[in-house]
C-alpha positions in Angstrom: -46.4 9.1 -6.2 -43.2 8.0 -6.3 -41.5 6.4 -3.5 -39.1 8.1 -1.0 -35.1 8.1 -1.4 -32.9 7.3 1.4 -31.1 10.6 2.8 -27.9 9.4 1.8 -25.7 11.6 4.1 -28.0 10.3 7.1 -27.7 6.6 5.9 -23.3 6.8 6.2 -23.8 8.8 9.6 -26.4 6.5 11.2 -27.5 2.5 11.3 -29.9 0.3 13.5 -28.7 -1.4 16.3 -30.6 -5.2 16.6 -32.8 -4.1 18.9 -34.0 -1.0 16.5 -32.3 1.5 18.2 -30.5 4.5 16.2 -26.7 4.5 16.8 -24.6 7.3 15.7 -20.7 8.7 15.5 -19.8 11.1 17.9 -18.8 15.0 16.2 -15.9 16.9 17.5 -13.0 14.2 16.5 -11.4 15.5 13.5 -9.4 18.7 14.2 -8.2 21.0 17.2 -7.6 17.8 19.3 -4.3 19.3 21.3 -6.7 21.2 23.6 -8.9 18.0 24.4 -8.3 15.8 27.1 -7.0 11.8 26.8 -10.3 11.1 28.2 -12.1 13.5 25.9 -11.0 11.5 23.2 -11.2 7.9 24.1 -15.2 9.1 24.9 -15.1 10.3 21.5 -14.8 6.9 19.5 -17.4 5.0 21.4 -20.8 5.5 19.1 -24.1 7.0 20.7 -27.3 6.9 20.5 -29.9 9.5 18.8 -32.3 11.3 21.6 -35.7 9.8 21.8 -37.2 13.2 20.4 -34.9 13.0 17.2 -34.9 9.3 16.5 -38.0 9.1 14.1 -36.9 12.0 12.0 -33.5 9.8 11.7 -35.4 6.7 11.2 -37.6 8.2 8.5 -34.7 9.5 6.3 -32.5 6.1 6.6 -35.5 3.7 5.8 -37.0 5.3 3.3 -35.2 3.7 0.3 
């Protein structure tokens, strides 16, 4: 069988943090910004981290190549 590709749209999206967490971008950054606050914003460029209950489906499609 052969072996598994990396999802390639989840691999730009996602990495591993050192201690094998799964960090993230934030959404909602790229258009109709006028209406969100400053502080909206500045919250909007820190990276997060996925949910416990997604983060193996995440770590399955990055680490698969």
């Amino acid at each position: 069988m052969p072996k598994q590709k990396t999802h390639k749209g989840a691999s730009k999206r996602c990495k591993l943090t050192a201690s094998g967490k799964v960090k993230r971008t934030k959404s909602s950054k790229r258009h109709i910004l006028t209406k969100k606050t400053r502080k909206r914003k500045r919250s909007l460029r820190a990276s997060g981290i996925v949910a416990k209950s997604f983060e193996k489906k995440v770590r399955g499609l990055i680490q698969a190549g």
